[in-house]
C-alpha positions as CSV (number, residue, x, y, z in Angstrom):
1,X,84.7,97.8,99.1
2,X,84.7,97.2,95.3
3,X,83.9,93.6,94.0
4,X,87.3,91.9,93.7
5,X,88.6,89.6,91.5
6,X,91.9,87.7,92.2
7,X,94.1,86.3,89.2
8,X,96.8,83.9,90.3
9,X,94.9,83.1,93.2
10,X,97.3,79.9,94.1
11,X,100.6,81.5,94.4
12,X,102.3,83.4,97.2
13,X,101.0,86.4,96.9
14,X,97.1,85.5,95.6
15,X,96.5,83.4,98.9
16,X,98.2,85.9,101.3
17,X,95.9,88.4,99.7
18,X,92.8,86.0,100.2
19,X,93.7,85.6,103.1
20,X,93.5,89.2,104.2
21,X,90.5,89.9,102.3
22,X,89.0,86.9,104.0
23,X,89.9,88.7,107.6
24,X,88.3,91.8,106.4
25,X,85.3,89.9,106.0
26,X,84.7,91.2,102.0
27,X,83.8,88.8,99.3
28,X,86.0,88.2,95.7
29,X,86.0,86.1,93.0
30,X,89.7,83.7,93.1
31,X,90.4,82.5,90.1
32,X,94.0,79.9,89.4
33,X,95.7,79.4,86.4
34,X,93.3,76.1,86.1
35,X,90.5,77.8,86.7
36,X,91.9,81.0,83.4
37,X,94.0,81.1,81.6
38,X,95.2,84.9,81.2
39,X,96.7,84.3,77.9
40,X,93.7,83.2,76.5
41,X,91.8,86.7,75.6
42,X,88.4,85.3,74.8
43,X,88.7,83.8,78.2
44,X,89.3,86.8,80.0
45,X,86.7,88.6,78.1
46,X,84.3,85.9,79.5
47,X,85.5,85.4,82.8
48,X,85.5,88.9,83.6
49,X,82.1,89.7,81.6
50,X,80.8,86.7,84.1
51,X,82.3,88.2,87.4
52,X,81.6,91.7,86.3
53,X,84.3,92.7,88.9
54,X,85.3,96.2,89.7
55,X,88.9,95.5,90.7
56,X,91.0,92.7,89.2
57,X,94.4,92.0,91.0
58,X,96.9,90.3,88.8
59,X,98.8,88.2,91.3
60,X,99.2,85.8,88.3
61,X,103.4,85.8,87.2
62,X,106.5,83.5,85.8
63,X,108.9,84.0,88.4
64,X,111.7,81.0,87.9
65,X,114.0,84.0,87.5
66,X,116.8,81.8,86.2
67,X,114.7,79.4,84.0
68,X,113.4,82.6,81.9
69,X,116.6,82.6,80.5
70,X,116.5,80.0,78.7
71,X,113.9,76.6,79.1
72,X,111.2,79.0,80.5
73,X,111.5,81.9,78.2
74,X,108.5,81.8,76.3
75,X,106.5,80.9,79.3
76,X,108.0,84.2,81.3
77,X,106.9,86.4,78.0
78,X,103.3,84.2,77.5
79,X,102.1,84.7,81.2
80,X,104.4,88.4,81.8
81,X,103.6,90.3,78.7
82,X,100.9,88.6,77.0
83,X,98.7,87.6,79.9
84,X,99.0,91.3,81.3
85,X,97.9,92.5,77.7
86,X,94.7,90.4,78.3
87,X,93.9,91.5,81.5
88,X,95.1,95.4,80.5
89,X,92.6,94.8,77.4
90,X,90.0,93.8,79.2
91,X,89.9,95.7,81.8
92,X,89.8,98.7,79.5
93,X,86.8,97.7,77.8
94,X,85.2,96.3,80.4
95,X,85.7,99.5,82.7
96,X,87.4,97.8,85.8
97,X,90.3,99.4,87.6
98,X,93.7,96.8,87.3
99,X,96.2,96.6,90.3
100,X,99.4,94.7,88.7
101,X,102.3,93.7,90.5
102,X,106.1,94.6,88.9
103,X,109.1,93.8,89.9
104,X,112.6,95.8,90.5
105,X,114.1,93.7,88.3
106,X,113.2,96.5,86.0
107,X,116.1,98.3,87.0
108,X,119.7,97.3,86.1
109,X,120.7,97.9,90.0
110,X,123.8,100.1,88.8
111,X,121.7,103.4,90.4
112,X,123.2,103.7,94.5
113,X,120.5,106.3,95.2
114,X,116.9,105.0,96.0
115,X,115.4,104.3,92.8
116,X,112.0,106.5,92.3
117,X,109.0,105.3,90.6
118,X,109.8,107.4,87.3
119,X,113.4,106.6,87.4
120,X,114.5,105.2,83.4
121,X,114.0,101.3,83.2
122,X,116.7,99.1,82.2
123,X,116.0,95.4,82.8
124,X,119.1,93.0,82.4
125,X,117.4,89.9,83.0
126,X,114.6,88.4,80.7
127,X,112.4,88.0,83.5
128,X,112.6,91.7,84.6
129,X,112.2,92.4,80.5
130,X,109.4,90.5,80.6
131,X,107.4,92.4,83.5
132,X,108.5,96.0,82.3
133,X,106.5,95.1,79.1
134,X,103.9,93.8,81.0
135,X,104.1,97.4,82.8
136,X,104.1,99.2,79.5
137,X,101.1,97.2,78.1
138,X,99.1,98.1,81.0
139,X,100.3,102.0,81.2
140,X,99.1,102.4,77.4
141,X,96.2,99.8,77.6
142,X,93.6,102.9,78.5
143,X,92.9,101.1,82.1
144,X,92.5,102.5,85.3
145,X,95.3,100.8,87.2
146,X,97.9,101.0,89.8
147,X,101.2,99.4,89.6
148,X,103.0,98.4,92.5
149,X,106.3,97.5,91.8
150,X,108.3,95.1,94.4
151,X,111.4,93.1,95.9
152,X,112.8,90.1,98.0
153,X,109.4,88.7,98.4
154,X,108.7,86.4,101.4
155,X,105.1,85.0,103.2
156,X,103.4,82.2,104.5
157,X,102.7,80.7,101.1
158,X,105.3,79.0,98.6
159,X,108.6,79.0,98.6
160,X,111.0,81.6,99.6
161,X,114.6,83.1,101.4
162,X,112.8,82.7,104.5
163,X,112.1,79.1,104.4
164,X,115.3,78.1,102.5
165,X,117.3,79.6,105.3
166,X,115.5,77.7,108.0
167,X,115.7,74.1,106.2
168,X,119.2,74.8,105.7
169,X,119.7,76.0,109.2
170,X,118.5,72.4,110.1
171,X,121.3,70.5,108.1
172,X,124.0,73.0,108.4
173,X,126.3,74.7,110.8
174,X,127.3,77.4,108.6
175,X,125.8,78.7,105.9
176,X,126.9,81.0,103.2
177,X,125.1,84.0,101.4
178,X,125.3,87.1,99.2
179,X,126.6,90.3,101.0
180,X,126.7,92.8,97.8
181,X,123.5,92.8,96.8
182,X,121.5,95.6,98.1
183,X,117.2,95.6,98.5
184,X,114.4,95.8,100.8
185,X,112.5,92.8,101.7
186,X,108.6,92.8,101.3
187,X,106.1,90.7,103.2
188,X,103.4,89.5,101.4
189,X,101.0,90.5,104.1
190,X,102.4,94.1,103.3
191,X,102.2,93.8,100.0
192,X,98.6,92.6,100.5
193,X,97.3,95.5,102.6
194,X,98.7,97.7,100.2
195,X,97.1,96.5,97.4
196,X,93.6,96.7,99.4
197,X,94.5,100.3,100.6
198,X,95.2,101.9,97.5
199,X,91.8,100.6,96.3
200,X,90.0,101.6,99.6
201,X,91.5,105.1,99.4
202,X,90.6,105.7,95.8
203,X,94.3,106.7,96.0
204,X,96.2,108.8,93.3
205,X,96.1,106.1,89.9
206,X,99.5,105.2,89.0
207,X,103.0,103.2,89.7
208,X,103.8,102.8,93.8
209,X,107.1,101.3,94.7
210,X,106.2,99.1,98.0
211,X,108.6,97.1,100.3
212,X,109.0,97.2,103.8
213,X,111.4,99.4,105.6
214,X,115.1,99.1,106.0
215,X,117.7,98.3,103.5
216,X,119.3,94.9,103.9
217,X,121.8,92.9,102.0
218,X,120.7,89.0,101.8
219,X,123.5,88.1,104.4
220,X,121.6,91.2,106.7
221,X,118.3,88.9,106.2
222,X,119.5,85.9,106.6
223,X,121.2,86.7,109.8
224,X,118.4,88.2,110.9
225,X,116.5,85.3,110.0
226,X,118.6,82.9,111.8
227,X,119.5,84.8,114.7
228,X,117.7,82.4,117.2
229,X,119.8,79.6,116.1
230,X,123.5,78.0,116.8
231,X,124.2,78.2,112.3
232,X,126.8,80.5,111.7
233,X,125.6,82.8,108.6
234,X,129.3,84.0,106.4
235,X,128.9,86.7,104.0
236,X,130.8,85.9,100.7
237,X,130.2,87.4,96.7
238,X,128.3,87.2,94.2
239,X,130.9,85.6,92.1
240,X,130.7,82.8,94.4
241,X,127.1,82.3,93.8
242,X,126.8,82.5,89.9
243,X,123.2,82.6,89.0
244,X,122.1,82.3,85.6
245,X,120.4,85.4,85.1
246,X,121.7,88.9,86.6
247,X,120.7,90.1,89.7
248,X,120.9,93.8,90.0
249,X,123.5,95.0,92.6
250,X,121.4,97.8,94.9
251,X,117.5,97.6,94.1
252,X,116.6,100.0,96.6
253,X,113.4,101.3,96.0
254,X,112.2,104.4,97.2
255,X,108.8,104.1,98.6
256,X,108.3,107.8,100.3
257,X,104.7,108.4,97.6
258,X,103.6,104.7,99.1
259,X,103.9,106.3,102.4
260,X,102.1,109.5,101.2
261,X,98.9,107.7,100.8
262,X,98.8,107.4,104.4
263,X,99.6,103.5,105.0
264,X,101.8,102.4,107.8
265,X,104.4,100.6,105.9
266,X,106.7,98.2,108.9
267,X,110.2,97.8,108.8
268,X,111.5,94.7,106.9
269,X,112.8,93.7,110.7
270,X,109.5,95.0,112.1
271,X,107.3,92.2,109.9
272,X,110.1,88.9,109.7
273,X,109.6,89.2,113.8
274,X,105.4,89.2,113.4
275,X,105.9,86.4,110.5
276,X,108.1,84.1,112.1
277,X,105.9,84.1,115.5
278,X,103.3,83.5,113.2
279,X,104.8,80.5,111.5
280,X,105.5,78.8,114.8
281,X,102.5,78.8,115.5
């Protein structure tokens, strides 16, 4: 295996993927935000002259959706765009392949086909704006890089739908959540094997789109998420939950060329069931 090095080592994704590297027995490099700052080139430069990795994976992101609209706008385009530029920068001159992980908040959600990975972008939210530049920087940057883009994240680490629906399950009898807004949830373990297989493949260079199977609406997880328990989940709009910024209506991402490469990719039923056994424990 290549000599890794993990950006955003402290969030939900960067420890699920240490995690799995740790299981695999293979050695990397984890760096936080304390320990670089991405938007800080010359730091980069250093760090990764240091390291002299062969692989960096950018688990490093803004992702208060709704604060990027406004208080944590700069922040979302500092870390998004000009943090990606470092690490896209650097890993061009520096001759080290770059996994990056996008969003589908790239699309506008208006598309009620699967979207495929060179469907036309058209971000309506300043957080998806802010990742599809980051996807730009690194697709003209010169690197060697794979782009996996993803949705409705959930894992062991941080917070997420999973959780929130369980802590409200413990206060509420009923609970109400979204029913028009269409996706595929994505484990981070998934996402994390992914990641590892593409580089352990040496497969095809380029953008994946990588989720795990199914289609749900939020009121299909949450049910499914609940459906040990007495709380009664009721599906209402999305005009009843106003959120600051957009949320695109059916985000449904193809991910037939993910399968292509030969990984095993659960359904989104198949790995909540694994997760949640392993949470109780």
């Amino acid at each position: 295996m290549a000599k890794v090095m993990i950006v955003g080592a402290s969030g939900q994704l960067g420890q699920e993927l240490q995690k799995y590297l740790n299981e695999l027995g293979l050695e990397f490099d984890a760096l936080t935000a304390t320990d670089l700052d991405i938007t800080d080139l010359d730091r980069v430069q250093a760090k990764v002259a240091e390291l002299k990795p062969e692989v960096i994976y950018d688990c490093a992101a803004y992702t208060a959706v709704d604060k990027a609209e406004d208080e944590g706008k700069a922040l979302n385009w500092r870390v998004n765009v000009d943090g990606t530029k470092n690490l896209a920068q650097v890993a061009t001159e520096q001759g080290v392949k770059l996994v990056y992980i996008s969003t589908d908040y790239i699309f506008d959600g208006t598309n009620m086909n699967e979207y495929l990975e060179d469907d036309p972008a058209n971000p309506k939210n300043e957080y998806g704006r802010a990742k599809w530049a980051g996807e730009e920087a690194v697709r003209h940057s010169g690197a060697e890089y794979y782009i996996i883009r993803t949705s409705w994240v959930f894992g062991e680490f941080g917070h997420n739908f999973v959780f929130t629906m369980q802590n409200l399950a413990k206060t509420h009898d009923k609970l109400t959540v979204v029913n028009d807004q269409l996706g595929r949830p994505t484990w981070t373990r998934t996402l994390a094997e992914f990641m590892v297989h593409l580089i352990q493949t040496k497969a095809n260079l380029g953008t994946y789109h990588l989720s795990n199977d199914n289609v749900a609406t939020w009121f299909d997880f949450a049910q499914e998420i609940l459906k040990d328990t007495n709380v009664e989940v009721v599906p209402v709009t999305s005009k009843q939950f106003p959120q600051k910024a957009y949320r695109p209506r059916h985000s449904v991402m193809n991910i037939d060329k993910s399968k292509s490469t030969g990984y095993k990719i659960l359904t989104w039923q198949e790995a909540l069931s694994i997760f949640k056994k392993q949470i109780k424990k």
